[in-house]
DRENKOL-553163 format. One record per atom (N, C-alpha, C): x, y, z. Coordinates in steps of 0.05 Angstrom, whole numbers, padded with zeros to 5 digits, always signed. Layout:
N
XYZ...
//
This chain:
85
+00347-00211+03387+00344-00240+03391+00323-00251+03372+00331-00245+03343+00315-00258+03336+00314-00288+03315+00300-00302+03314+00299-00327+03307+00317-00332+03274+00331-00350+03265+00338-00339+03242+00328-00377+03231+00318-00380+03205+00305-00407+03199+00326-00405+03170+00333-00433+03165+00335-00439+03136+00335-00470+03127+00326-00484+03110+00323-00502+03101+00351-00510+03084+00361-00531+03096+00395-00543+03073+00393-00562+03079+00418-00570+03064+00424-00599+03054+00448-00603+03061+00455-00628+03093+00478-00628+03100+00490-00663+03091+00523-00665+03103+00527-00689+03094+00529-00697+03118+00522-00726+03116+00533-00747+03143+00555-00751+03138+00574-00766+03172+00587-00772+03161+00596-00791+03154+00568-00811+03131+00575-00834+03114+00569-00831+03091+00568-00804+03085+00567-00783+03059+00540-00786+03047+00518-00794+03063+00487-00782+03060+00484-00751+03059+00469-00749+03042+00456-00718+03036+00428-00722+03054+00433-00712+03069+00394-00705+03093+00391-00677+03085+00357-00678+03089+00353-00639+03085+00345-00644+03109+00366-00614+03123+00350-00615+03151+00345-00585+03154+00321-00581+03179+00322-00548+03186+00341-00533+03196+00354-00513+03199+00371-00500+03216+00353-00473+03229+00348-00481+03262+00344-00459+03270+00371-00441+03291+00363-00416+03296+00380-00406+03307+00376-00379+03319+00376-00377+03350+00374-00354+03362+00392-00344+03379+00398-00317+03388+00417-00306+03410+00404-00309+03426+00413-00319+03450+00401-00312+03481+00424-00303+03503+00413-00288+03526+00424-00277+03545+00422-00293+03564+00448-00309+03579+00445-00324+03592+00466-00312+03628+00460-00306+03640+00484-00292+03656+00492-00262+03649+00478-00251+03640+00493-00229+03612+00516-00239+03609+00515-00256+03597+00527-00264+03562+00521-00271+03555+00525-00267+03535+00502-00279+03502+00516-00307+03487+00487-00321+03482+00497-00348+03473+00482-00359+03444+00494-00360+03426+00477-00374+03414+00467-00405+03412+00441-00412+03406+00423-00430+03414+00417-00442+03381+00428-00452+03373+00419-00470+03349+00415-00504+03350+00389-00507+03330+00377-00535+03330+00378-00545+03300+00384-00562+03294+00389-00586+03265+00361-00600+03265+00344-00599+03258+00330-00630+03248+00330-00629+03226+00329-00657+03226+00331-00678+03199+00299-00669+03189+00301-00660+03162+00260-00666+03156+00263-00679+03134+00278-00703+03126+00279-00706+03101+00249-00729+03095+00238-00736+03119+00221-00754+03120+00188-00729+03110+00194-00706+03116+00175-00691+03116+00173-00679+03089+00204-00669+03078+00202-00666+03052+00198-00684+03029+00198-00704+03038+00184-00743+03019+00158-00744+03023+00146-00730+03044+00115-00739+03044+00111-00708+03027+00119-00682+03029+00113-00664+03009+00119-00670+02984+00132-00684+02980+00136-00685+02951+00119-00708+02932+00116-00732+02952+00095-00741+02952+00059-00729+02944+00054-00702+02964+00031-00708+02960+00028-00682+02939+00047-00665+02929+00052-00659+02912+00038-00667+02877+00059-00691+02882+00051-00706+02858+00025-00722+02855+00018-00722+02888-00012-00735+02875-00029-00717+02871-00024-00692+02881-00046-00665+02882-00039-00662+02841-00018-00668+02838-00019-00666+02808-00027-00678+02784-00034-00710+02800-00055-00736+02777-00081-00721+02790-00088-00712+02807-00111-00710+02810-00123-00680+02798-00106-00661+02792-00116-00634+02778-00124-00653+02748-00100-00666+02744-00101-00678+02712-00127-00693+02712-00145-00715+02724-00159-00735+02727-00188-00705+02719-00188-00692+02739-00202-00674+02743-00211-00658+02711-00187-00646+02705-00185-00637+02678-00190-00650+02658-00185-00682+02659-00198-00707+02636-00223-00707+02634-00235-00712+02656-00254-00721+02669-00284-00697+02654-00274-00673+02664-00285-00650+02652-00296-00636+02631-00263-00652+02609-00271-00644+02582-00281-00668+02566-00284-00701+02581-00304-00713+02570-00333-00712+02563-00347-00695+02580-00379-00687+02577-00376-00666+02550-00355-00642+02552-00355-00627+02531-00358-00638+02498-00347-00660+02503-00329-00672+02475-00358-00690+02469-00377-00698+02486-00394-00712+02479-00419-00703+02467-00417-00670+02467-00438-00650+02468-00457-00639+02482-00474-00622+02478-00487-00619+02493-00512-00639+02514-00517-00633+02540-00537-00650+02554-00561-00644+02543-00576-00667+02546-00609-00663+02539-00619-00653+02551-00638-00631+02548-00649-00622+02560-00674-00630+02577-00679-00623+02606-00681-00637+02628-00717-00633+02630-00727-00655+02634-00757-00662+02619-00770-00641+02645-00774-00636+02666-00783-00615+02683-00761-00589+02686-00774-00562+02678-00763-00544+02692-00755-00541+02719-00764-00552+02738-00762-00549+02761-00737-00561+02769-00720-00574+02757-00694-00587+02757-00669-00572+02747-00678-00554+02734-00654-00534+02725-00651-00518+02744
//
């Protein structure tokens, strides 16, 4: 009995492509066995992943700009008390 998961891409039928989950288990109901499968739709879940995806990806880049501007400017002056290093 155990759980079986996969992630697809079904059609409606007004010929939309949704990604939805497919789960799916055997169970014993009476002794007989039944299988038990569930559809959801996650296409709203896979838009906010892909979403934050791409912002996780301006923001490595921003990060990486950002970084090699002090380099490019040269070195910092050196800091008038030791006690600050």
């Amino acid at each position: 009995m155990q759980i079986e998961s996969y992630d697809l891409q079904m059609q409606r039928k007004s010929g939309e492509i949704i990604d939805v989950q497919y789960l799916a288990e055997s169970i014993d109901i009476s002794d007989r066995r039944h299988l038990l499968v569930m559809l959801t739709d996650v296409a709203k879940l896979c838009e906010t992943q892909r979403a934050l995806e791409t912002h996780q990806e301006r923001l490595e880049e921003q990060v990486s700009q950002r970084t090699a501007e002090p380099a490019a400017k040269g070195p910092i002056a050196p800091r008038a008390c030791s006690w600050l290093t």
